[in-house]
N, C-alpha and C positions, 0 to 999 in steps of 0.2 A: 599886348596879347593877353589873351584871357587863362587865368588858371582854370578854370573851369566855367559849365556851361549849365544855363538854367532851361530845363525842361517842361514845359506848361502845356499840360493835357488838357480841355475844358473839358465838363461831365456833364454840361446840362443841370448842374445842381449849383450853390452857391459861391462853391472856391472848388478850381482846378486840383486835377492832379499835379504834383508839384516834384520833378526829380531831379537831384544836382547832378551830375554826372562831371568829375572833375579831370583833369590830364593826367594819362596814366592809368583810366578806368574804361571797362566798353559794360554797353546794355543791346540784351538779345531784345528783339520786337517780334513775338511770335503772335500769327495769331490768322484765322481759317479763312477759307477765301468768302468774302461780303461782310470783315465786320470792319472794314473800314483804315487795314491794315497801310498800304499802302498811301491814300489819303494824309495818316499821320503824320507816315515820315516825310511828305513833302510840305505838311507842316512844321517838323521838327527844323526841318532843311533851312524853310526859309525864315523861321526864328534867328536862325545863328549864321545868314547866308554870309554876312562879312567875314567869317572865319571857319566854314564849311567845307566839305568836299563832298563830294555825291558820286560814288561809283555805281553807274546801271549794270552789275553783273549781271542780268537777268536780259537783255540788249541784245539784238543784232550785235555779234564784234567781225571784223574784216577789216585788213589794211589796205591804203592803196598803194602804200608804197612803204617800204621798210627801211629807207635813209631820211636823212634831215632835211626834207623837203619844205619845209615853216622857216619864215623868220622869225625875230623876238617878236616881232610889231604884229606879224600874223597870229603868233601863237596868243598874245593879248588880244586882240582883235577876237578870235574863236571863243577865249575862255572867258571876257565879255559875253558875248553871246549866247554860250552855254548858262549862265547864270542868270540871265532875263528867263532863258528859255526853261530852267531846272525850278523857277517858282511860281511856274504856270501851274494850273489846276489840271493840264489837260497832259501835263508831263509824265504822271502815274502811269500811263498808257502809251503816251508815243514819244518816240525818241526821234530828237532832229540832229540831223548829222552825225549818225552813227560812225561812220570812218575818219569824220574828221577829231571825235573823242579820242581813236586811237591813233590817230597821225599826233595828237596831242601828246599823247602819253611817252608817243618813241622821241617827241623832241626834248622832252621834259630828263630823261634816260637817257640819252645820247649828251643831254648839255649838261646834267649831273656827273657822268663821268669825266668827261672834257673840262670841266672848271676844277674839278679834284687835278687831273693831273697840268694844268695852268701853274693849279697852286703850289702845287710839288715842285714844278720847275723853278719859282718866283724863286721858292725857299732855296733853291739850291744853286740860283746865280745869286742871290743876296750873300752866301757861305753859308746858310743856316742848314748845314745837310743832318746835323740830329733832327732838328724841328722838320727836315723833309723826310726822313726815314721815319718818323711818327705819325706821320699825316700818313704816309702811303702803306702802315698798318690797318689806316681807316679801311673796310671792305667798300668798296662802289659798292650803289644801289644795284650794279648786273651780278658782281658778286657774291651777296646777298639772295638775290634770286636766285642764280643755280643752286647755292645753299638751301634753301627751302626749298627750291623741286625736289631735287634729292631728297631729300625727309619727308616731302610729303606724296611719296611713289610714282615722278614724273620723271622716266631716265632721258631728261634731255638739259642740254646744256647753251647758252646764251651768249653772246658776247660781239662786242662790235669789232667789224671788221673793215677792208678798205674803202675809201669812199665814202666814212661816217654810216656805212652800213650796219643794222643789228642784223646774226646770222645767227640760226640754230645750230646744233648736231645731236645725235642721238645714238646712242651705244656707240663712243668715237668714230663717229662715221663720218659722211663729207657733210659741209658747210650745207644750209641753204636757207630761203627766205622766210624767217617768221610768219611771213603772210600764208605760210602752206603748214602752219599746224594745223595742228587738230582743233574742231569747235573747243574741246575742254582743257588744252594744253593753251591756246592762243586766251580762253579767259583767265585762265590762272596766273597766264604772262600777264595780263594786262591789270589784272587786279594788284597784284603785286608791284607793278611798274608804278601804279597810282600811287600806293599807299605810301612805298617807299622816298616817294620824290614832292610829296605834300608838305607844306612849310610845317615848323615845331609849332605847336599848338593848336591845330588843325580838330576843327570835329570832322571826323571821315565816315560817312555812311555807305554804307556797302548794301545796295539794294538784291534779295535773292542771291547771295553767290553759289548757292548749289545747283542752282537751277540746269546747267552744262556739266556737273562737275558733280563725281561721287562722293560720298563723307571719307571714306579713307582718305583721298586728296584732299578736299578742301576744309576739311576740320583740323588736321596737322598744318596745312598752310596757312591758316588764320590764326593759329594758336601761335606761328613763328611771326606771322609780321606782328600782331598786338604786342607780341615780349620785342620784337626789334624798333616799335613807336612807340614805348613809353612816355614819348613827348607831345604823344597826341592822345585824342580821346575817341570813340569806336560805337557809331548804333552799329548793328548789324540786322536787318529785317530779315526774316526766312519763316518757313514754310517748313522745316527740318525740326524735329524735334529733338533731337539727339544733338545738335550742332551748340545748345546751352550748356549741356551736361557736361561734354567734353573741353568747355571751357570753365571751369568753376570759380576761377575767380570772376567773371562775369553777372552781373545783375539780368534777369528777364524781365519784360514788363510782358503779359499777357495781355492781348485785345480782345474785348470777351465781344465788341457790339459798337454799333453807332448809330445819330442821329441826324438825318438830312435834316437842311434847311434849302429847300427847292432839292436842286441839285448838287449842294456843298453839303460837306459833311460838316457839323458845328461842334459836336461833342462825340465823345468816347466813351466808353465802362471798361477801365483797367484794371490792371491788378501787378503788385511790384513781387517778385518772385527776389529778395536780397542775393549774393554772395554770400555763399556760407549757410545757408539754411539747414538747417537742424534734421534732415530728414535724408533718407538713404539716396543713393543714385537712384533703385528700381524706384522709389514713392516719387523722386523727382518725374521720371521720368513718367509714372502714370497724370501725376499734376499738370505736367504743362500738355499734357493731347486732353485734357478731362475739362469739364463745366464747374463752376463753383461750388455743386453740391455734387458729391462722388460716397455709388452704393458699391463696396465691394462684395464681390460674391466665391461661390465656389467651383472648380472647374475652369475648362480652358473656351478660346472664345466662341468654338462649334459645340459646347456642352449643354443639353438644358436648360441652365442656370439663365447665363445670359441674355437671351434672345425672350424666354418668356419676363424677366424681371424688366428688360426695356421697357414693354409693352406696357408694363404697370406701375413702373416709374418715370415719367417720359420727362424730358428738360433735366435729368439726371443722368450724370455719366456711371453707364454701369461697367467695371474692371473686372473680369476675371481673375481668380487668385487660385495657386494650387491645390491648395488644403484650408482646415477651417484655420489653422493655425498661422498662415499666412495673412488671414483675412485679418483677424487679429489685430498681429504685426500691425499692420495695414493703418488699420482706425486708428488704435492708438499711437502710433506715430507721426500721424497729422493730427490728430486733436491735441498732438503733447508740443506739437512743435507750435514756440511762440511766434514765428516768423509768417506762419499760416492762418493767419485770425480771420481771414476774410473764406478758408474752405471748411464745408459742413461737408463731414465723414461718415457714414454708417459702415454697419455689415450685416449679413445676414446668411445661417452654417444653417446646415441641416440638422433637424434635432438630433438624431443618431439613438436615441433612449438617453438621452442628459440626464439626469437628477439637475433635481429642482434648483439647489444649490450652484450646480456650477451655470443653466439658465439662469438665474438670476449674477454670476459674475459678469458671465459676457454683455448681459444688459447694461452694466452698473459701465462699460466702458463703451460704448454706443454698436455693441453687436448684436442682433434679435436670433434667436434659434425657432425654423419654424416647428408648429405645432404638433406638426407630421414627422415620419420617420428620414425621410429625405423629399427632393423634389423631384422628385415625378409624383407625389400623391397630388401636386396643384392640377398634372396632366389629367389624372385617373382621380381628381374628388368627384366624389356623387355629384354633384351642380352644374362639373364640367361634361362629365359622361350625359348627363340630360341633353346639354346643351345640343353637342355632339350629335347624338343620336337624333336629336329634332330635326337637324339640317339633312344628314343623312335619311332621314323618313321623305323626307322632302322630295329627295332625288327618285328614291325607289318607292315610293308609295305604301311601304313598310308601314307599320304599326310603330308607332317609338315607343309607344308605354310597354309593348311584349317585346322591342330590341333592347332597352333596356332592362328589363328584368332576365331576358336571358344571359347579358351580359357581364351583369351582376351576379345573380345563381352561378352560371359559368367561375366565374372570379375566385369565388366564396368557395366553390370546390377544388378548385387548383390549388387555394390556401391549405386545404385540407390536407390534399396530396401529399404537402411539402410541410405537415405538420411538425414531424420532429424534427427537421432541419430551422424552421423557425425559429418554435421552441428552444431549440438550442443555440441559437445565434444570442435569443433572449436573454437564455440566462447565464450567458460566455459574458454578456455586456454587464447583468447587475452582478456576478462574480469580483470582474474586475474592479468594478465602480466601489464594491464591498472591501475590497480588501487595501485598493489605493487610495479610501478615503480613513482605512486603519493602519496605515504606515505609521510607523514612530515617529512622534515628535521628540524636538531637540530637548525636551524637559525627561523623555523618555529615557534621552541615552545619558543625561545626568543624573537622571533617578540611579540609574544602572538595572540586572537583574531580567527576568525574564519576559522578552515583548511577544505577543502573539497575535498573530493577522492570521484569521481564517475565514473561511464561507461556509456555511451548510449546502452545500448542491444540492442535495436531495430535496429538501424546503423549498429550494429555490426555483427546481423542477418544478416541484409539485404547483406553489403558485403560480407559476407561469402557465401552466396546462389548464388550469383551474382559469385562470382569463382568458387565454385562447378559449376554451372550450367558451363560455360565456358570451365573447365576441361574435363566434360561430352562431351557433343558438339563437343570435338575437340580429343574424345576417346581418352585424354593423362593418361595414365595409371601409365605412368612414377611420371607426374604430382602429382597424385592422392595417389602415394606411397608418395612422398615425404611431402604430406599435413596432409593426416587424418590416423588413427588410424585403419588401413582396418583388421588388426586381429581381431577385435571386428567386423565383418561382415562376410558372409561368399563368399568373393571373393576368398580368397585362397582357399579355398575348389573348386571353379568353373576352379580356373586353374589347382589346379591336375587332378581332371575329365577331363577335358578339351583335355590335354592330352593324357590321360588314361593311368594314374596311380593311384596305386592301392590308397591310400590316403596319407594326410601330412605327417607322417614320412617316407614311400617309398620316397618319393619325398625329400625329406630334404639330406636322403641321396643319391641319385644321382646326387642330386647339388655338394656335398660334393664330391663323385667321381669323377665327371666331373673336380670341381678343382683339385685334384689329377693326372688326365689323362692329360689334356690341358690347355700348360700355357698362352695360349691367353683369356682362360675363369679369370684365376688369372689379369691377366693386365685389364680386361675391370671390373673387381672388383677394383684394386690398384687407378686407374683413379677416379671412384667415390670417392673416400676418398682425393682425392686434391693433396698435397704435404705430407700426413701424410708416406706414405711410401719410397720418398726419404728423409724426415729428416732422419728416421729410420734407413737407409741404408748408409746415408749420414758418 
């Protein structure tokens, strides 16, 4: 029997993907519906079909009968047949003899407990009643199964009863036929009946098992039979993204793609996701639903951020993050991690009024801060407001070179309105900025003696007025995005009006379409972001 098992991915390039997978270890197969997911594992299957097991959790399951209705010679005869039939091409998709898989499974269950207690009695007419009181500490496979329903939040209980019958109960209530579970109680039985009664050193593929079955069940129940087969080895293919995490000692391979040859698939693009990788649950978990290149951003997945950065990062997975500090986090904990060499990480925070200094930290660790004071100036730049208002002229026959300057004038004096609130958000930011970049250093409190951190507000008023005013003056609007905190005004409000549209969410979304429609509106967006979009691309 094999201590372990060799796994041969092709890639369409010169040498396969290559993964051992040894007795004692499982690998999650995640990966989207069309990249060729299933395919695989009916390649992996019939790689190793001499010493294989293949569970369709994902299957019609229905009993026809809940007693030992198989002989030995039958139940060989099916499980023959199921193995011709599990290395068909056309298997991914259709299952043959779906009742007679779990007529298999109750004879396999029924004859595993029946040979344990054979054995038990052997020992005990032989005289060997220690050696039989040891064996009958072993738990039966039905054992074992109620033990993990129980943990894993299924209150029903299994056991054979007269007439080589399997009968349920549930909250001690009366007996009755397995065959009248429930769709996700009946696959739970039946995955568990598989795995438990598979000879030692078994690869057990467990096709979909959430597919019937919630994660709070079937993540505690696969985590109990893997630690009860330590003598076997475990794919698991799914669709669940959460079902790798909550196993950690497990390996994922990701499916990122694949390549017909006519109708058959010939090669893969994967990616090995180790046990133990260097990187938090939350990053695991944005990793395994994300694409190879992954932009984090700011805000949550209905915010701004998102939905316009798609549009102008596209074949990159764009993540919402809470704060910029998150976002952070984020990059440099997949750039740091050595287990991830094959994911390219960005970020990208709203400038906020940065100083130059910490703009250039966040660069130096692959985060860009845009140019602007946040993003909505991408919504309301000059270039977009044009665009904008050109389609809108379209509709109403409007003038757009006099919708947009009134929209803009308009703008420009909302700013105004809100001048000293500005102004003072301005110089609350270089205040701060002033004083927590003169905090004492550690040489300071060895020096000993007297440290002083202050700001001149007054100064600091003064130029800041001294710029606004300037901005104003010279109606740069553009300016004035990239300065002050104009959300907290009601100048976007003046440029939807302005326009005439209906209010900010109309308008959010027509920016949003326009990128959609015209990729010169995407490039004069790519532009303001610097070189963040050819690293990206790069």
């Amino acid at each position: 029997m094999p201590s372990h098992f060799q796994l041969n991915i092709p890639t369409g390039h010169a040498a396969p993907t290559t993964v051992t997978l040894k007795v004692g270890e499982s690998l999650y197969v995640l990966g989207a519906n069309g990249t060729g997911k299933s395919s695989l594992v009916t390649r992996l299957f019939n790689e190793n079909q001499a010493h294989a097991k293949r569970i369709a959790a994902h299957r019609q399951t229905w009993f026809e009968s809940n007693t030992l209705d198989m002989t030995p010679r039958n139940r060989q005869e099916v499980e023959n047949s199921f193995r011709s039939q599990d290395i068909q091409l056309q298997s991914r998709y259709k299952d043959w003899n779906p009742a007679g898989r779990s007529s298999m499974a109750i004879y396999d269950l029924i004859d595993a407990d029946t040979m344990q207690e054979r054995k038990i009695a052997a020992l005990v007419r032989t005289g060997d009643v220690p050696g039989a009181q040891k064996e009958a500490l072993n738990p039966s496979p039905l054992q074992i199964i109620n033990e993990l329903m129980r943990l894993s939040n299924l209150p029903i209980e299994i056991s054979l009863g007269e007439g080589q019958k399997i009968v349920a109960r549930k909250n001690n209530g009366s007996d009755y036929s397995v065959a009248e579970l429930s769709d996700g109680e009946r696959n739970a039985f039946l995955i568990a009946a598989n795995v438990l009664t598979a000879r030692p050193e078994t690869l057990i593929i467990i096709d979909e098992p959430e597919r019937h079955l919630h994660r709070s069940i079937i993540s505690p129940l696969l985590r109990g039979l893997i630690e009860r087969r330590k003598d076997c080895a475990f794919i698991l293919s799914t669709h669940e993204l959460m079902l790798p995490i909550d196993t950690p000692d497990a390996s994922t391979m990701l499916v990122r793609d694949c390549q017909y040859e006519g109708q058959t698939v010939r090669a893969w693009t994967v990616d090995i996701v180790p046990p133990g990788a260097q990187i938090d649950e939350g990053l695991k978990r944005d990793l395994l639903g994300a694409r190879r290149k992954m932009l984090f951003v700011e805000g949550a997945k209905q915010s701004l951020d998102a939905p316009l950065y798609s549009l102008l990062f596209p074949l990159v997975s764009v993540i919402p993050k809470e704060d910029c500090r998150e976002v952070e986090y984020a990059v440099r904990g997949l750039r740091s991690a050595p287990d991830m060499h094959w994911i390219a990480a960005w970020g990208i925070v709203d400038n906020d009024q940065r100083s130059l200094e910490d703009i250039a930290r966040l660069r130096s660790v692959g985060v860009w801060a845009l140019p602007h004071y946040s993003v909505e100036a991408l919504y309301y730049h000059p270039k977009i407001v044009e665009r904008v208002a050109e389609r809108q002229a379209r509709v109403t026959g409007a003038d757009p070179a006099a919708l947009i300057k009134t929209a803009i004038d308009r703008a420009i004096a909302a700013a105004v309105a809100q001048k000293a609130h500005l102004v003072t958000s301005a110089v609350l930011r270089s205040a701060r900025d002033k004083i927590l970049s003169n905090l004492p250093k550690r040489q300071d409190i060895v020096n000993g003696g007297l440290v002083k951190v202050e700001a001149d507000v007054t100064l600091l008023c003064t130029q800041e007025e001294a710029r606004f005013n300037a901005l104003i003056t010279a109606a740069d609007w553009d300016g004035l995005l990239a300065r002050y905190p104009l959300r907290e005004s009601s100048a976007f409000d003046c440029i939807v009006s302005g326009i005439k549209v209906a209010d900010r969410a109309t308008y959010r979304a027509a920016v949003l379409k326009l990128l959609q429609d015209d990729p010169s509106a995407v490039d004069d967006l790519r532009t303001l972001l610097g070189d963040l979009y050819a690293n990206v691309v790069a």
